[in-house]
Backbone of each chain as ProteinMPNN parsed JSONL, in Angstrom:
{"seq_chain_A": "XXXXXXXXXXXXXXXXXXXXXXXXXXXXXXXXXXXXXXXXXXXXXXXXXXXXXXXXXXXXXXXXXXXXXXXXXXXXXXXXXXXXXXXXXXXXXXXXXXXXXXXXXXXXXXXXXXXXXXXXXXXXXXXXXXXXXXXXXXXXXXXXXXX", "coords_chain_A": {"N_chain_A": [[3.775, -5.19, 1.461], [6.414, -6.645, 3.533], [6.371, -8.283, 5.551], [6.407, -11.982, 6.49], [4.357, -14.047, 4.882], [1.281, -16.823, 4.283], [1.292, -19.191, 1.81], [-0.827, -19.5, -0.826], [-3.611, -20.354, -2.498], [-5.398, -19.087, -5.472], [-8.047, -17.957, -7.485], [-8.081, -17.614, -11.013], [-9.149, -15.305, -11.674], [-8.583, -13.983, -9.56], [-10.688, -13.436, -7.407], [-11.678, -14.822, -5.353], [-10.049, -16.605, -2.723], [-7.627, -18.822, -0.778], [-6.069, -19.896, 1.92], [-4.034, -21.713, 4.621], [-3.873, -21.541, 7.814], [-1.607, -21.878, 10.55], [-0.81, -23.172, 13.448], [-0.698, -23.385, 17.316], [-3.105, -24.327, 17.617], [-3.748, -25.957, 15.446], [-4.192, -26.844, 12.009], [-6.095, -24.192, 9.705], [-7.828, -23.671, 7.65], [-8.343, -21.148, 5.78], [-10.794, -18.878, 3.877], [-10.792, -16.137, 1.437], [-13.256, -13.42, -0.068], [-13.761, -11.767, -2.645], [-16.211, -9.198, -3.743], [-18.216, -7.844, -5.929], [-20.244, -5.116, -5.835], [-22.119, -3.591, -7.86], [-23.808, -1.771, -7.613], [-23.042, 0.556, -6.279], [-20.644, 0.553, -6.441], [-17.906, -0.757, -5.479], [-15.683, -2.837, -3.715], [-16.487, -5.771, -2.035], [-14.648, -7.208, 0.57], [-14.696, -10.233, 2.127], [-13.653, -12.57, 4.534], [-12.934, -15.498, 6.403], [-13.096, -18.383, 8.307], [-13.249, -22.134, 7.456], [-15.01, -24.436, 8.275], [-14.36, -27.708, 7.377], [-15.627, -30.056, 8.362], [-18.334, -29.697, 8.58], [-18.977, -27.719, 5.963], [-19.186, -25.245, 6.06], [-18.614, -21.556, 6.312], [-17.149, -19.467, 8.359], [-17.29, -16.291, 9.835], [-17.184, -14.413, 12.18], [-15.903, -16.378, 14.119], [-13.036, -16.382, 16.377], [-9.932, -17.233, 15.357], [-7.628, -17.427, 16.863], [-5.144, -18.405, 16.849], [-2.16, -17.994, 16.94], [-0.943, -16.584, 14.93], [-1.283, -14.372, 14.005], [-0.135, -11.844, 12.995], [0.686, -12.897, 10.687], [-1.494, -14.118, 9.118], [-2.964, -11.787, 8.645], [-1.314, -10.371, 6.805], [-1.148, -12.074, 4.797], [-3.588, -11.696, 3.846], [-3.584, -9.111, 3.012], [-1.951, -9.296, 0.936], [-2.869, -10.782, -0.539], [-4.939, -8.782, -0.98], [-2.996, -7.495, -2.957], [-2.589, -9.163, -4.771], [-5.43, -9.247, -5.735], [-5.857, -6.586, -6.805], [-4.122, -6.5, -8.821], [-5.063, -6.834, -11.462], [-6.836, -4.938, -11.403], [-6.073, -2.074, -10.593], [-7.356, 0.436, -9.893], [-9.594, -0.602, -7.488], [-11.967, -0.105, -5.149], [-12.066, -1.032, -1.705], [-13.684, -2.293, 0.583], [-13.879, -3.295, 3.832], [-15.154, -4.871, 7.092], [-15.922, -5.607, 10.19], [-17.65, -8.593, 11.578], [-18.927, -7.956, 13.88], [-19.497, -4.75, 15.846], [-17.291, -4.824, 17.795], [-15.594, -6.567, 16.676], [-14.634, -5.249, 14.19], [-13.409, -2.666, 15.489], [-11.108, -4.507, 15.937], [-9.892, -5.369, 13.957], [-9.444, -2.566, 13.039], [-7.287, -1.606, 15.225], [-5.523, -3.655, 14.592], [-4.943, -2.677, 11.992], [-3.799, -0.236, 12.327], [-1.296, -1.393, 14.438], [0.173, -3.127, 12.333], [1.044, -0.814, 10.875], [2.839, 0.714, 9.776], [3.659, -1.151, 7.842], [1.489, -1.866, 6.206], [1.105, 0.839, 4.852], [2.855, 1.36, 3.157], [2.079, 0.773, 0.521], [-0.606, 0.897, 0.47], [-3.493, 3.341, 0.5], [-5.224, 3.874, 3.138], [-8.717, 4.602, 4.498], [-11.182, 5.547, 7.076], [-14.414, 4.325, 7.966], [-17.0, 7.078, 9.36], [-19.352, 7.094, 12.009], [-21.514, 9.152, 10.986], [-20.893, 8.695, 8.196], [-19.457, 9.868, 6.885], [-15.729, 9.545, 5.166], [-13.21, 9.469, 6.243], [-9.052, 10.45, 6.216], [-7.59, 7.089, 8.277], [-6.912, 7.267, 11.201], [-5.222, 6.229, 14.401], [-7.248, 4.813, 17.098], [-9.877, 5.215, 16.594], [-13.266, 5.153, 16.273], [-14.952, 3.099, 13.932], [-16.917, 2.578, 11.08], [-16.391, 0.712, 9.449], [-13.882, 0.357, 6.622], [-12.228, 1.587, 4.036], [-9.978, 0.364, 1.133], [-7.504, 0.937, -0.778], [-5.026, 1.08, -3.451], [-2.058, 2.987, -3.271]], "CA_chain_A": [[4.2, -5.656, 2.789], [7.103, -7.411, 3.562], [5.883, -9.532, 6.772], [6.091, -13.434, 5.689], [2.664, -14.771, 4.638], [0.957, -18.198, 3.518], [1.419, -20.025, 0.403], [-2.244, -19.071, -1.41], [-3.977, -20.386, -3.888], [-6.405, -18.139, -5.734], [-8.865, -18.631, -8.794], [-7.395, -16.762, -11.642], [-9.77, -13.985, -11.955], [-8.201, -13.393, -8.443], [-11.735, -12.63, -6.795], [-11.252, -16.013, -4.433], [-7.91, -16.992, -2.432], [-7.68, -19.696, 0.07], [-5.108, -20.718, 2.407], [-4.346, -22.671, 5.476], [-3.288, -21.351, 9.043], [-0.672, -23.126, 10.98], [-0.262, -22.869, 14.898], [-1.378, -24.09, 18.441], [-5.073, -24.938, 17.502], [-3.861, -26.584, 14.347], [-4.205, -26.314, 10.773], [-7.224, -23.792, 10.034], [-8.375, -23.449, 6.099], [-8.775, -19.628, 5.726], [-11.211, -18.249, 2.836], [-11.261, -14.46, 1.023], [-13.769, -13.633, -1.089], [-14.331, -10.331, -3.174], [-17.367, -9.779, -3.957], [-18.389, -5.978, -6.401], [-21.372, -4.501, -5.547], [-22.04, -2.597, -8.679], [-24.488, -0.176, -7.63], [-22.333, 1.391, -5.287], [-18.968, 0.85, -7.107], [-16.598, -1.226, -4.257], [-15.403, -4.234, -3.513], [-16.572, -6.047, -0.622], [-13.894, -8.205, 1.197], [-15.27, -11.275, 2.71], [-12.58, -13.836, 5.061], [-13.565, -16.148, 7.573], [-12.498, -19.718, 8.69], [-13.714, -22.574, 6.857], [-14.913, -25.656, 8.857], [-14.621, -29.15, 6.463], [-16.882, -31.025, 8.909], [-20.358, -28.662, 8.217], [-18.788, -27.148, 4.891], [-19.784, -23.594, 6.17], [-17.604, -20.091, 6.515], [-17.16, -19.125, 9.881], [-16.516, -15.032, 9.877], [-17.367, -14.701, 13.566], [-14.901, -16.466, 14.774], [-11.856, -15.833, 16.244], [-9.524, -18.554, 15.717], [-6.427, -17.342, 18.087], [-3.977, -19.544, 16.31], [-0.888, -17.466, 17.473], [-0.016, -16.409, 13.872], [-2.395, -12.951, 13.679], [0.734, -11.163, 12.135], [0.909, -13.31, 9.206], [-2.773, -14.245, 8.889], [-2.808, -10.481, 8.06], [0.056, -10.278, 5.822], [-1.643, -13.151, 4.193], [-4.377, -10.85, 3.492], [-2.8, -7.899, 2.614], [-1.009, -10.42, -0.029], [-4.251, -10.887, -1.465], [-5.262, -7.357, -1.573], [-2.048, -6.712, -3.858], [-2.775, -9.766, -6.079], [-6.743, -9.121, -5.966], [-5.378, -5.589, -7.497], [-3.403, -6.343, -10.204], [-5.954, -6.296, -12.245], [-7.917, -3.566, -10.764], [-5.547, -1.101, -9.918], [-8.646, 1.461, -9.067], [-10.471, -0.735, -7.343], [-11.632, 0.594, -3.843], [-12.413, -2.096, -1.234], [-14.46, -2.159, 1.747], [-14.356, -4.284, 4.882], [-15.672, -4.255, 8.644], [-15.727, -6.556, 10.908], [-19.278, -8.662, 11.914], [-19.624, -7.048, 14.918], [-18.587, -3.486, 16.312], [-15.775, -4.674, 18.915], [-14.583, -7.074, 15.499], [-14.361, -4.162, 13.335], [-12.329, -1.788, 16.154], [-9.972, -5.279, 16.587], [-9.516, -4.63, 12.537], [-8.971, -0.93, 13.599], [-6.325, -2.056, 16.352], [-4.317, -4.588, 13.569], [-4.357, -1.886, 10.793], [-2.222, 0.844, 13.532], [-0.188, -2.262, 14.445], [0.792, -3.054, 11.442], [0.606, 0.494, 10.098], [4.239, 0.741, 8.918], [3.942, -2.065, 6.473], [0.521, -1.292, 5.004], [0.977, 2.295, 4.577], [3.43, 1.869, 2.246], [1.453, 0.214, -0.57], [-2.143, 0.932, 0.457], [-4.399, 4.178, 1.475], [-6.786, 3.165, 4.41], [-9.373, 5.21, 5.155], [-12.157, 4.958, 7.96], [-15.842, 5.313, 7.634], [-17.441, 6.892, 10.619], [-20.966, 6.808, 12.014], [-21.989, 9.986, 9.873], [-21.472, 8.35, 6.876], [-17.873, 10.466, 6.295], [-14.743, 8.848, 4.733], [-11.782, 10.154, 6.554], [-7.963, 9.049, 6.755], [-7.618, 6.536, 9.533], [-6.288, 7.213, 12.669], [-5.592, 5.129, 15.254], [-8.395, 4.473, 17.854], [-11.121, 6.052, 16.16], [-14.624, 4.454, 16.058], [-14.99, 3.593, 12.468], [-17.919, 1.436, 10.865], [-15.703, 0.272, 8.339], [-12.489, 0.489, 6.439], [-12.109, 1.656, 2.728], [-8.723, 0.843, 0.965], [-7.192, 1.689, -2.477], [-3.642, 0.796, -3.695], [-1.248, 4.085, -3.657]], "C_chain_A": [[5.303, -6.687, 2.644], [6.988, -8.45, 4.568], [5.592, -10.792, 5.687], [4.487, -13.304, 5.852], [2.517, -16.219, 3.933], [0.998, -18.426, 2.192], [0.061, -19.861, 0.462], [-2.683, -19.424, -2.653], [-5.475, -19.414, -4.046], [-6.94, -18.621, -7.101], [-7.905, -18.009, -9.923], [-7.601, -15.698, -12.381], [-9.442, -13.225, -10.815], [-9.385, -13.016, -7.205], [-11.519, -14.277, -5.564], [-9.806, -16.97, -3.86], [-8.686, -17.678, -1.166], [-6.198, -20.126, 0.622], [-5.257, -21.122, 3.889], [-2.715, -21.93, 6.901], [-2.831, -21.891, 9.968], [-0.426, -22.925, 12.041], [-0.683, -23.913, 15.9], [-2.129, -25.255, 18.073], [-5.109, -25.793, 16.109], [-3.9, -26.068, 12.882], [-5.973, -25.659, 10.592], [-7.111, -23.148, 8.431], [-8.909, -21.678, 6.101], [-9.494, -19.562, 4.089], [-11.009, -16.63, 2.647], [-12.067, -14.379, 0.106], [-13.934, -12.123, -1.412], [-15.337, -10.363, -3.734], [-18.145, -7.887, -4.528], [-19.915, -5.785, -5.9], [-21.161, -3.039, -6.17], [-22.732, -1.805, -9.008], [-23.958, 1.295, -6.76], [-20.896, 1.443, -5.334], [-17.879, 0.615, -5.832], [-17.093, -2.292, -4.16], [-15.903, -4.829, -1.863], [-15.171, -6.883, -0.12], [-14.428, -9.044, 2.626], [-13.881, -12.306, 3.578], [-13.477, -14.033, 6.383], [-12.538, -17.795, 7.178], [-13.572, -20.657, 7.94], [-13.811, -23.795, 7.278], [-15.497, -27.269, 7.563], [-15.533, -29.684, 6.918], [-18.034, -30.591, 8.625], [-19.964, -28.102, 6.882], [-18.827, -25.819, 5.205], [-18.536, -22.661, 6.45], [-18.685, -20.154, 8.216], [-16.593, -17.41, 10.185], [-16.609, -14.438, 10.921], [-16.589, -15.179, 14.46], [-13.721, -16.156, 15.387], [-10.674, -16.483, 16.419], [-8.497, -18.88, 16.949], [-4.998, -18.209, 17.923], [-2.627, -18.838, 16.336], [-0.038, -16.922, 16.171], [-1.241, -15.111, 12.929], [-1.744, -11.9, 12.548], [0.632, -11.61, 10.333], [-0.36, -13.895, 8.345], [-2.875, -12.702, 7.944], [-2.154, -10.109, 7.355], [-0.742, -11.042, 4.57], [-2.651, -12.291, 3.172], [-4.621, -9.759, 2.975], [-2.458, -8.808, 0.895], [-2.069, -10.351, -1.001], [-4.836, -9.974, -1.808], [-4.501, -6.912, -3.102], [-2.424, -7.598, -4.884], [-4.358, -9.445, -6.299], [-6.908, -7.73, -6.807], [-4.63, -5.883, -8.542], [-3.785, -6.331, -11.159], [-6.976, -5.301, -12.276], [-7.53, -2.832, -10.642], [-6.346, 0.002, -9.57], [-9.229, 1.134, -8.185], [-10.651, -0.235, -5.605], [-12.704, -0.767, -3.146], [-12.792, -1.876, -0.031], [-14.242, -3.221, 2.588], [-14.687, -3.473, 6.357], [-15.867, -5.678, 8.889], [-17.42, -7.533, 11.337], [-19.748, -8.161, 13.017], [-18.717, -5.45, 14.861], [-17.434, -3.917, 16.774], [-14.862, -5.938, 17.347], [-13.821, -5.901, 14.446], [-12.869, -2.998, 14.041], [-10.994, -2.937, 16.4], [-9.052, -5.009, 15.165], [-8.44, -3.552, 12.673], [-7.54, -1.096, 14.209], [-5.096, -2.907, 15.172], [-3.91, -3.715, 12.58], [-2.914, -0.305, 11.843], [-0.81, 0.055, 14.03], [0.665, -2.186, 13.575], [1.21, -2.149, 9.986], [1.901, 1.29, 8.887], [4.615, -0.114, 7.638], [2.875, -1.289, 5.508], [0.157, 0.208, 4.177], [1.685, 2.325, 3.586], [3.117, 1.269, 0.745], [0.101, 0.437, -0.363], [-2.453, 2.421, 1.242], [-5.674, 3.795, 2.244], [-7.22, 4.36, 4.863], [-10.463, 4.696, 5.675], [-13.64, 5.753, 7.549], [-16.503, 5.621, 9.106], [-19.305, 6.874, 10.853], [-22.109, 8.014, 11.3], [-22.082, 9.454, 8.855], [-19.963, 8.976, 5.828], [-16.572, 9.358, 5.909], [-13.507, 9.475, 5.097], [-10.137, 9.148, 6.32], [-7.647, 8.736, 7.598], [-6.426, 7.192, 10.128], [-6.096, 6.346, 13.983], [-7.093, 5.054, 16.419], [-9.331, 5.15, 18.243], [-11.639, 5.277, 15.949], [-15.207, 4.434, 14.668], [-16.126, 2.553, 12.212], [-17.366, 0.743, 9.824], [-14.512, 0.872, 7.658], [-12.816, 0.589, 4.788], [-10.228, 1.459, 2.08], [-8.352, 0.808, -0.289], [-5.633, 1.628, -2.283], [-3.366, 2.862, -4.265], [-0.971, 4.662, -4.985]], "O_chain_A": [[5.216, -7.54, 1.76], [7.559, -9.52, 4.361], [4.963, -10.799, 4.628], [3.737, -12.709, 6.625], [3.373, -16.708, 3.195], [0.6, -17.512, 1.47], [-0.478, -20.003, 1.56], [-2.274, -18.949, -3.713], [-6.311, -19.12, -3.192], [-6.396, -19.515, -7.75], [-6.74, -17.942, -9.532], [-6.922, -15.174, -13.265], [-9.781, -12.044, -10.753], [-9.043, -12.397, -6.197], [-10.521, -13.94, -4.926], [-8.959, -17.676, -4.407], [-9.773, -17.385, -0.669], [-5.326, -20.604, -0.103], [-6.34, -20.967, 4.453], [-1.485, -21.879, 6.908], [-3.656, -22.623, 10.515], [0.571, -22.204, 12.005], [-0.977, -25.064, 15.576], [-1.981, -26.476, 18.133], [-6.158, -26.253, 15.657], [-3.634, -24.889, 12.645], [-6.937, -26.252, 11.077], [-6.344, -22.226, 8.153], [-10.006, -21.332, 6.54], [-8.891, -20.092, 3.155], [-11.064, -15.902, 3.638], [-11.874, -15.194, -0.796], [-14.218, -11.322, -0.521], [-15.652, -11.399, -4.319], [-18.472, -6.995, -3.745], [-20.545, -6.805, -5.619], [-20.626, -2.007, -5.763], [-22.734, -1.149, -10.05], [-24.323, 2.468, -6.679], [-20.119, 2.076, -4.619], [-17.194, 1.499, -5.317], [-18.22, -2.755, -4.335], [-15.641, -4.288, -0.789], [-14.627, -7.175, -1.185], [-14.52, -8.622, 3.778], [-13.088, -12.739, 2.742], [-14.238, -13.335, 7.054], [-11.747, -18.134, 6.298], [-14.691, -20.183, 7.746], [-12.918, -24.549, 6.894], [-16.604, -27.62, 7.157], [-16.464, -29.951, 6.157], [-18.858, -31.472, 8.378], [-21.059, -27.88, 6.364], [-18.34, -25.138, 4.303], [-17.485, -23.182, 6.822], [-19.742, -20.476, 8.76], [-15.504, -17.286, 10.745], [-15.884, -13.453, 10.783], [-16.458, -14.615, 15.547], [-13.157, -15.347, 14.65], [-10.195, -16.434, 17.553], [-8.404, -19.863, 17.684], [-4.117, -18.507, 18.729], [-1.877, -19.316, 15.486], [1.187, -16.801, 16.192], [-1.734, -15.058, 11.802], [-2.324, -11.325, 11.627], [0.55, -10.975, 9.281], [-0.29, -14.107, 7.135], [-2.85, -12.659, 6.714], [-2.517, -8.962, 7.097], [-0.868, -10.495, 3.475], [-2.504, -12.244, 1.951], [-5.709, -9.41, 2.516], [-3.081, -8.533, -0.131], [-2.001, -9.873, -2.133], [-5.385, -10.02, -2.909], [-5.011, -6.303, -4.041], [-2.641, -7.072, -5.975], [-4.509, -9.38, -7.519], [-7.935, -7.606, -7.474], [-4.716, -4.957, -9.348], [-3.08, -5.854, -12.049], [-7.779, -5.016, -13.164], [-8.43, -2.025, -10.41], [-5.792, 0.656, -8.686], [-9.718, 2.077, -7.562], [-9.665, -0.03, -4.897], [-13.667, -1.313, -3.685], [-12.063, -1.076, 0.557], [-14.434, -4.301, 2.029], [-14.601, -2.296, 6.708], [-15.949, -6.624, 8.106], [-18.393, -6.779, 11.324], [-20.948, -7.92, 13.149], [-17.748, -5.109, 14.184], [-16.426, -3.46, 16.236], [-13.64, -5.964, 17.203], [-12.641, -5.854, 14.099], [-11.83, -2.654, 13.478], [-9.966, -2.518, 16.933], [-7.895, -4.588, 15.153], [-7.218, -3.543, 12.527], [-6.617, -0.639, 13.535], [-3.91, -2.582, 15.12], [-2.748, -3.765, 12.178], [-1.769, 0.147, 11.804], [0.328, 0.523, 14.059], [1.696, -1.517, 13.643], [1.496, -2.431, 8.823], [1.89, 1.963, 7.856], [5.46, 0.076, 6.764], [3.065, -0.522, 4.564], [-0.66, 0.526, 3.314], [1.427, 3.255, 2.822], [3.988, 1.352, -0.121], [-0.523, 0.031, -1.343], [-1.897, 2.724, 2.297], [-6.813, 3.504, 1.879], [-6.504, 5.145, 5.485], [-10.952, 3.671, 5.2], [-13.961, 6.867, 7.137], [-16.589, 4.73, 9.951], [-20.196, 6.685, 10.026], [-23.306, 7.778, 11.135], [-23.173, 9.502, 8.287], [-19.582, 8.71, 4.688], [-16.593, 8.285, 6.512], [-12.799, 9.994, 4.234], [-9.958, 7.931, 6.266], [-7.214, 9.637, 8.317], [-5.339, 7.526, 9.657], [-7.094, 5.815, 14.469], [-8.066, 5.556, 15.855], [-9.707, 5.586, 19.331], [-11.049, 4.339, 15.413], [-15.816, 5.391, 14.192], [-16.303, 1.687, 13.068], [-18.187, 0.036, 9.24], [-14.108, 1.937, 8.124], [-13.576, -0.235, 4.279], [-9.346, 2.225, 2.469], [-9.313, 0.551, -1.014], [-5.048, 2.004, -1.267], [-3.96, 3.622, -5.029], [-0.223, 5.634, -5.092]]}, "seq_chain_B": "XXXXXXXXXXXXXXXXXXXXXXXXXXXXXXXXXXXXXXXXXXXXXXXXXXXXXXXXXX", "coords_chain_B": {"N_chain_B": [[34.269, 10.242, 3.089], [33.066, 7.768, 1.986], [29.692, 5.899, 2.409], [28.35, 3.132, 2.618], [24.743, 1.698, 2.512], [22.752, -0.983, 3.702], [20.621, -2.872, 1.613], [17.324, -3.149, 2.291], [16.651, -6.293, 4.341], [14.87, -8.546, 2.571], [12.274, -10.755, 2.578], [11.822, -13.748, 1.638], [8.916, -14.546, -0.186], [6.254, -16.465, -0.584], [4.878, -17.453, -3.619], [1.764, -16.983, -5.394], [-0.457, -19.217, -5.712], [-2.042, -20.254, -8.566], [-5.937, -21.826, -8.841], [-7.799, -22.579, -10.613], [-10.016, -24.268, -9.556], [-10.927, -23.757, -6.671], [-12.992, -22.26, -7.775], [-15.611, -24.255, -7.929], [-15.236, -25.396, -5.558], [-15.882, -23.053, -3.623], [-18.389, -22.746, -4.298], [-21.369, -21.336, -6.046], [-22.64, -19.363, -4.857], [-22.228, -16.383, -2.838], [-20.022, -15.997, -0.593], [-19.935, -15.003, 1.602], [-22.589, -13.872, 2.397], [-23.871, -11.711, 4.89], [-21.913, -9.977, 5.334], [-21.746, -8.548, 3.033], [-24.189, -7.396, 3.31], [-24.552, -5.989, 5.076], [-22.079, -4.446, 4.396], [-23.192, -2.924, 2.313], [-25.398, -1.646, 3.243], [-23.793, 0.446, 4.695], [-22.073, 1.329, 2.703], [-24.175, 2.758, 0.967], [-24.38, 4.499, 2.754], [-22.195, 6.515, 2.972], [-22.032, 6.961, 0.144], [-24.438, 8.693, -0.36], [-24.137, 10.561, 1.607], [-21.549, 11.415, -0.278], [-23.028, 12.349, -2.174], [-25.181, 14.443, -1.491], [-22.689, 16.235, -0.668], [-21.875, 16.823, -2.472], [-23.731, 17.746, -3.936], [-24.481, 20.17, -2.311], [-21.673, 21.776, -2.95], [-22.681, 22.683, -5.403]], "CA_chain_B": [[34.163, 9.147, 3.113], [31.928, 6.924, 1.605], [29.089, 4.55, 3.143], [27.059, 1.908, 1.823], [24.074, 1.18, 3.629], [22.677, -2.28, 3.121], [19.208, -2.921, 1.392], [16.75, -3.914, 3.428], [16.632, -7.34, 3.868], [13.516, -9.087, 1.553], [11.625, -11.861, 2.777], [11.742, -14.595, 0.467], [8.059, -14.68, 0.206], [5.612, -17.657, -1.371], [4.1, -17.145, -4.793], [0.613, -17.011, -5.779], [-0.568, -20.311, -7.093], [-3.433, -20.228, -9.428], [-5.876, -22.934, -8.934], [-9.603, -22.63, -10.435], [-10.922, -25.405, -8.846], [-11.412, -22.895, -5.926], [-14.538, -21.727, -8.02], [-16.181, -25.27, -7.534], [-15.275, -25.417, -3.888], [-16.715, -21.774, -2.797], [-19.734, -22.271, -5.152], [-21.942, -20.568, -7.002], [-23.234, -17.957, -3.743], [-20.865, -15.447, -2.6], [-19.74, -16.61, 0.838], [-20.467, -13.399, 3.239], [-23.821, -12.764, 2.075], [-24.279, -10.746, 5.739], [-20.56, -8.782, 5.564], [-22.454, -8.031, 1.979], [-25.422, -6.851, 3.753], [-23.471, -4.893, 6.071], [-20.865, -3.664, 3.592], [-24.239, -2.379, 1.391], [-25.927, -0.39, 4.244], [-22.324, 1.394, 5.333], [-20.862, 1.854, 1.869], [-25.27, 3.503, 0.522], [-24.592, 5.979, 3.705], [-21.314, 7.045, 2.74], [-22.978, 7.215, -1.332], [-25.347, 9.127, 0.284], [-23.338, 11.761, 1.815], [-20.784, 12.363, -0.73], [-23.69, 12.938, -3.066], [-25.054, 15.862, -0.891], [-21.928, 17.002, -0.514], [-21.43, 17.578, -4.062], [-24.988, 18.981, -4.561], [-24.018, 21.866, -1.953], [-21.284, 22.531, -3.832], [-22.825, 23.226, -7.095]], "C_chain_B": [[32.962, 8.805, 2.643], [30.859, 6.174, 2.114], [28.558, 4.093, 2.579], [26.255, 1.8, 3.01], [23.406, 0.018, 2.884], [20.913, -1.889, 2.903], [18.428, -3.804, 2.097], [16.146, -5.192, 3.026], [15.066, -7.794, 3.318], [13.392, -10.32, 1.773], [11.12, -12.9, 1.923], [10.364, -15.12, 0.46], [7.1, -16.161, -1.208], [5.126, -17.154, -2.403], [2.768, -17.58, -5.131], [0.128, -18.297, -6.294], [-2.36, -20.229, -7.568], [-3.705, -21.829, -9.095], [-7.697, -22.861, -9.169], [-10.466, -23.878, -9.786], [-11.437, -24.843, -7.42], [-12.703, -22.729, -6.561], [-15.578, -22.946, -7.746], [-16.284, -25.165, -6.072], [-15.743, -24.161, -3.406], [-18.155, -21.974, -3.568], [-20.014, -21.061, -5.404], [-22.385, -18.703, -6.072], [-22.256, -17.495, -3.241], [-21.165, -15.988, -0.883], [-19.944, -16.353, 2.471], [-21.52, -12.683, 2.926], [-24.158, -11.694, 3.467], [-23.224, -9.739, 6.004], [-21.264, -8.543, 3.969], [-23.279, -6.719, 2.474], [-24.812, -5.512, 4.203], [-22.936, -3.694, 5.662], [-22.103, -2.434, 2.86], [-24.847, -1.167, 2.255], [-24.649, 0.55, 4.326], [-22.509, 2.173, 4.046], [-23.001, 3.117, 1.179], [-24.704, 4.941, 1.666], [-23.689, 6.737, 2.742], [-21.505, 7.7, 1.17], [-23.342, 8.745, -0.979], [-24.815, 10.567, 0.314], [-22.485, 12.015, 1.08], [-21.649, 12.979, -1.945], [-23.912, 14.215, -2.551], [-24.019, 17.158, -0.63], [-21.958, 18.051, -1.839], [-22.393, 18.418, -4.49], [-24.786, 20.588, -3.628], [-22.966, 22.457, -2.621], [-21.27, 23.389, -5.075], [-23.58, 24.577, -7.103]], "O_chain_B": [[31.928, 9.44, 2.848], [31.515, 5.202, 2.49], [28.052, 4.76, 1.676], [26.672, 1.791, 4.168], [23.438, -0.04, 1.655], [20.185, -1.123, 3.534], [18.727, -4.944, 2.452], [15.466, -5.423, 2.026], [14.117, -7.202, 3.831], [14.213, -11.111, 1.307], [9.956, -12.851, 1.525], [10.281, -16.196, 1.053], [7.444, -16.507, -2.338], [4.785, -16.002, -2.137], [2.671, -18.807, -5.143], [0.351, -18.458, -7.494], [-3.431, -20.172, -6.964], [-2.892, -22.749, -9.015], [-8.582, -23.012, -8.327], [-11.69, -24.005, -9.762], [-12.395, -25.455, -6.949], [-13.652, -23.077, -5.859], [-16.603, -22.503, -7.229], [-17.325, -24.876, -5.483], [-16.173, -24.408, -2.279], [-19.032, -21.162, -3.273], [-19.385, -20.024, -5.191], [-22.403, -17.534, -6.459], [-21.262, -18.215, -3.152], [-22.2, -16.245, -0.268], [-20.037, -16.867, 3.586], [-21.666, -11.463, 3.006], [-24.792, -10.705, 3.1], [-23.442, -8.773, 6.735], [-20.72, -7.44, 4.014], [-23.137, -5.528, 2.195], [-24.698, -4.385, 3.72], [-23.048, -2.538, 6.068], [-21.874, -1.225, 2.907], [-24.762, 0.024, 1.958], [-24.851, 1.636, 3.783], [-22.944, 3.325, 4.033], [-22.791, 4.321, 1.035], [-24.682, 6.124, 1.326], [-24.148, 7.463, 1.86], [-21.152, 8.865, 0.984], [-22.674, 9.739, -1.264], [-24.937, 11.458, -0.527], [-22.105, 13.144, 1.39], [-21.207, 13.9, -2.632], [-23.172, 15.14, -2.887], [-24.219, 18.362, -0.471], [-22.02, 19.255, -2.086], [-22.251, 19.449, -5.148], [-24.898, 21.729, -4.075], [-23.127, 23.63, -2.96], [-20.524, 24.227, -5.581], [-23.802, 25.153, -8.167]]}, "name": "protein", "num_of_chains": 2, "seq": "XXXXXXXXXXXXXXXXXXXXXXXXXXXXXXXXXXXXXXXXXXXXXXXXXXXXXXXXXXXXXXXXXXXXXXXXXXXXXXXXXXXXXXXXXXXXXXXXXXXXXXXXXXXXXXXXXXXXXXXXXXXXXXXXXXXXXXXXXXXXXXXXXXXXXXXXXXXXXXXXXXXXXXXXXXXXXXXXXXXXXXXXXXXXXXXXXXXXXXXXXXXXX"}
């Protein structure tokens, strides 16, 4: 992807990246976390907001900080470096609810021209099938794998 | 005649900075134990079914 994204620091096994979202509502500490689940061979992908005052992840939220484009870019960013040592690895996310997951759905068609050209996204649907996404199809989750 | 077309312009983008001290600050427990949960039920279905698949094929 070429869309700007945040300055990121990450561990240097790459499985944890952190950076910090800049708009309206302020500065807002973003986490990613990968996380294998090696009975079933895929990566989870974990992000959420990260409140200093309670210490806790916030993946529920929705912060609205006017910078959704590059939040996502951001993330993407981290896919490609969370791959460079993996180049197989196949990665899973979904959203914590249903209508989070289809907003997912809704950002990956948006920005469908960038990520298409470095990543295959496919959708999982409520069968249990792995198709390739389409736009505003009811998916329970998102599988993706570098090209 | 000739044309040049220009390369598309490239977003001078930030670089990665390594910084393990992240592993201290997320601790020791993975951070989305319930997008875990989640991820585990989905990704067993999908298991699930491409196993069957494969056993009708054989």
């Amino acid at each position: 992807m070429n869309q700007p994204h945040y300055e990121v620091r990450a561990a240097s096994d790459r499985l944890q990246f952190e950076f910090v979202s800049e708009g309206p509502k302020g500065r807002i500490t973003k986490r990613i976390e990968y996380t294998y689940i090696d009975s079933l061979n895929f990566w989870n992908l974990g992000f959420g907001d990260y409140n200093p005052d309670t210490d806790q992840i916030d993946d529920q939220m929705v912060s609205d900080n006017g910078d959704g484009r590059k939040v996502l870019a951001t993330v993407a960013f981290s896919i490609q470096e969370f791959m460079v040592p993996r180049p197989n690895a196949t990665i899973f996310f979904t959203g914590s609810t249903d209508q989070r997951t289809q907003v997912y759905g809704w950002a990956l068609s948006k920005y469908w021209s960038d990520i298409s050209v470095d990543f295959r996204v496919e959708g999982i649907t409520e069968a249990g099938d792995v198709v390739p996404f389409v736009d505003r199809q009811h998916y329970l989750g998102f599988l993706i794998r570098r090209k | 005649m000739q044309t040049t077309s220009k390369p598309a312009k490239k977003v001078k983008q930030p670089q990665l900075l390594i910084d393990d001290t992240l592993k201290e600050h997320f601790g020791p427990s993975p951070l989305f134990p319930d997008k875990i949960e989640k991820a585990t039920r989905i990704m067993s279905l999908v298991r699930q079914k491409q196993a069957e698949q494969q056993n009708s094929v054989k």
